[in-house]
N, C-alpha and C positions, 0 to 999 in steps of 0.2 A: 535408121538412115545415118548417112555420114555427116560429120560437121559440117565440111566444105557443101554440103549439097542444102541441108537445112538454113546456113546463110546464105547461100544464096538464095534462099524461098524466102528466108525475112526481108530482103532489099527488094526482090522481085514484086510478092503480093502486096508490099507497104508501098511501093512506088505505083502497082494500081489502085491500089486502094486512093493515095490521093489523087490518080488522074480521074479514076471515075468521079469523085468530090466535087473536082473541079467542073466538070461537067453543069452539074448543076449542082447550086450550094444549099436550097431549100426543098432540096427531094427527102419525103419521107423515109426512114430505115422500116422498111415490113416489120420486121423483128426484134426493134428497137424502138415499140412505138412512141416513145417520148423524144428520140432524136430525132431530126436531120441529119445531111451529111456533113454540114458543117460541127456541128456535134458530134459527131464520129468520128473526126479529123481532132477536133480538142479532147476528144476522150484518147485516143490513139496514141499524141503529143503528148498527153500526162502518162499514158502507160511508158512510152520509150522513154520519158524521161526519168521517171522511176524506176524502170530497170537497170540504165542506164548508170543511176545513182549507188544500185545496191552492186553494180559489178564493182566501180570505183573505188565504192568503201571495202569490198572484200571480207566481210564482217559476217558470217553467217548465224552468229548469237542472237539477231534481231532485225528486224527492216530500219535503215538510215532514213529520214528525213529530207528529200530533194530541195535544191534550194534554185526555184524554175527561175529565169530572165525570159521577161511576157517580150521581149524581144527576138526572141529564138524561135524560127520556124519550127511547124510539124517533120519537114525536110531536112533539116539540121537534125534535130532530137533522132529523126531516122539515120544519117545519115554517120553520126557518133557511136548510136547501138551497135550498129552495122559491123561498126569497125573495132568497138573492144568485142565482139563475137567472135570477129576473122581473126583476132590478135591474142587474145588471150586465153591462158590453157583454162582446158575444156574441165581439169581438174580444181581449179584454182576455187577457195571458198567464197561464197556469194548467198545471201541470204535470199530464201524461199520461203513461200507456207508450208510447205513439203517437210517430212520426217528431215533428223539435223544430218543422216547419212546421205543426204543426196542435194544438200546443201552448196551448190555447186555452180558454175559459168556452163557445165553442158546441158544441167536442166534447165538453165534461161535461153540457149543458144534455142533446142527444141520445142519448150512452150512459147517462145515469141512468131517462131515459124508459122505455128499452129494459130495465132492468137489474130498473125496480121491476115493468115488465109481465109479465115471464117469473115473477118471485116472485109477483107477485100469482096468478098461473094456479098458482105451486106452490101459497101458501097454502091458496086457494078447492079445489083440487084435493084435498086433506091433508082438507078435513071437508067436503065434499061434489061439489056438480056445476059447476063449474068456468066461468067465463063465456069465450067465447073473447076472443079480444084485438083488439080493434078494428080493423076493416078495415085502415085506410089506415097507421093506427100499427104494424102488423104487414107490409103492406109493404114499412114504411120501416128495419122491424125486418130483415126478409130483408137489403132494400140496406147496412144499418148492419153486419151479423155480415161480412160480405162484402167493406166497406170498411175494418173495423176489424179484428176478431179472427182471421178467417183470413189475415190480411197482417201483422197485430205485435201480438207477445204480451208479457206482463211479458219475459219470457226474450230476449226480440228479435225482429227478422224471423221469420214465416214463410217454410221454404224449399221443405220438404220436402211438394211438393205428389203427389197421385196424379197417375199416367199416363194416367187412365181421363178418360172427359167425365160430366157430370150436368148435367141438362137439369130444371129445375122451371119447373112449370106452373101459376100461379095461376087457379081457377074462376070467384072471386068479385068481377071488374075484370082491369082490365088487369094483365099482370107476369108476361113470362116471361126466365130467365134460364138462359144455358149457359155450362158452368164449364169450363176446362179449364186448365192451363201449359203455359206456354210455358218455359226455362229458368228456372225457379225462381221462375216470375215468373205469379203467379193470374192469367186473363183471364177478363173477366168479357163476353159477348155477351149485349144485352138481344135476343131473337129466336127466333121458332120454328125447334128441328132436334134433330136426335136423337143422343141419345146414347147411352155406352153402358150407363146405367141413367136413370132418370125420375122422377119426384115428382108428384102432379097432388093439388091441393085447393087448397082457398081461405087465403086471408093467413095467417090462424092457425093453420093447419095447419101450413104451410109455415115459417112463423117458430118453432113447436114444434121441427119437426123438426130445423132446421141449429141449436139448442139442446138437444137431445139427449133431445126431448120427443114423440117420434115416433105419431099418434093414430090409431087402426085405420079413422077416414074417411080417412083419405089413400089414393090411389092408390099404387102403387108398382110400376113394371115395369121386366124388366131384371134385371141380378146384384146380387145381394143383398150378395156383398164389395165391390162398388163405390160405394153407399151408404154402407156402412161405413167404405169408407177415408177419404170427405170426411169423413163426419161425426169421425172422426177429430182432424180439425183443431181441433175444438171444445173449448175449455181447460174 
């Protein structure tokens, strides 16, 4: 997806994400079971602000140290992201946990997209019926969990892959993908085939699920420890 489209999915789903909060501030997160929504609004605020931090410093040798004012809205902290996104090149260095070649302001522009979209679906989800998460953004959300989090975590490399294969099936457009490794090393096959368990629903479903947000329209065939173990990978 394009820059221009990903920011705007970060102002978009962080601006629901706090209206649903607002809604009610001591609705449980399903998926979050130690938060509320008020905690998922202060987890949200410390994430933008630390991103926020590491574009400014531009330092990609290591993560800067934020230096928060408990004065500063969750709306503000979004509101700042938003805008070195829109403003600054998408090539410019910016420290990640990610390998130092992709140490970058376009990999924060894309994983923050991704990061306010799944909170927003917790918020909305915490006090009522949930909107799914936009086709195309939810796509790119599968491709993103898949380029990024199941390959390097805070901790390091991903190594420790299953034996198994996993095959997902999107309904709603194109997008099918088969998981498997090779020594230690994810392969990712855009293509129909089977494997030895399966996933079938549309973008949202499907970017639920490798999130650990699994929604009873999805398809699912196949061994049920095999699902698991992928999902597994998921921090």
């Amino acid at each position: 997806m394009d820059r221009q489209t990903l920011v705007v999915a970060v102002e978009r789903e962080g601006r629901a994400l706090l209206n649903a909060a607002e809604r009610d501030s001591t609705a449980r997160v399903e998926h979050c079971p130690e938060w509320d929504t008020t905690a998922l609004v202060g987890h949200m605020k410390s994430v933008w602000g630390y991103m926020t931090t590491q574009i400014e410093a531009a330092s990609p040798e290591g993560p800067t140290r934020p230096h928060f004012d408990d004065n500063t809205t969750a709306s503000e902290h979004l509101n700042r992201l938003v805008a070195l996104l829109a403003s600054v090149d998408p090539s410019a260095p910016c420290w990640n946990w990610g390998p130092a070649e992709g140490r970058n302001v376009g990999w924060m522009v894309r994983r923050m997209a991704h990061e306010n979209s799944i909170h927003r679906w917790d918020a909305e989800n915490a006090v009522g019926e949930p909107e799914p998460i936009q086709a195309e953004l939810a796509h790119d959300g599968v491709n993103e969990i898949l380029d990024v989090a199941w390959r390097h975590q805070r901790r390091g490399p991903v190594a420790d892959f299953p034996s198994t294969t996993l095959h997902l099936h999107r309904t709603d457009g194109d997008g099918e993908w088969m998981l498997s490794a090779v020594n230690d090393r994810l392969i990712v096959g855009r293509e129909h085939a089977k494997g030895d368990a399966a996933a079938r629903g549309t973008a949202s479903d499907l970017a639920l699920l490798v999130w650990g947000r699994r929604q009873p329209t999805l398809d699912v065939f196949g061994d049920e420890a095999v699902i698991a173990s992928w999902l597994a990978l998921t921090p």
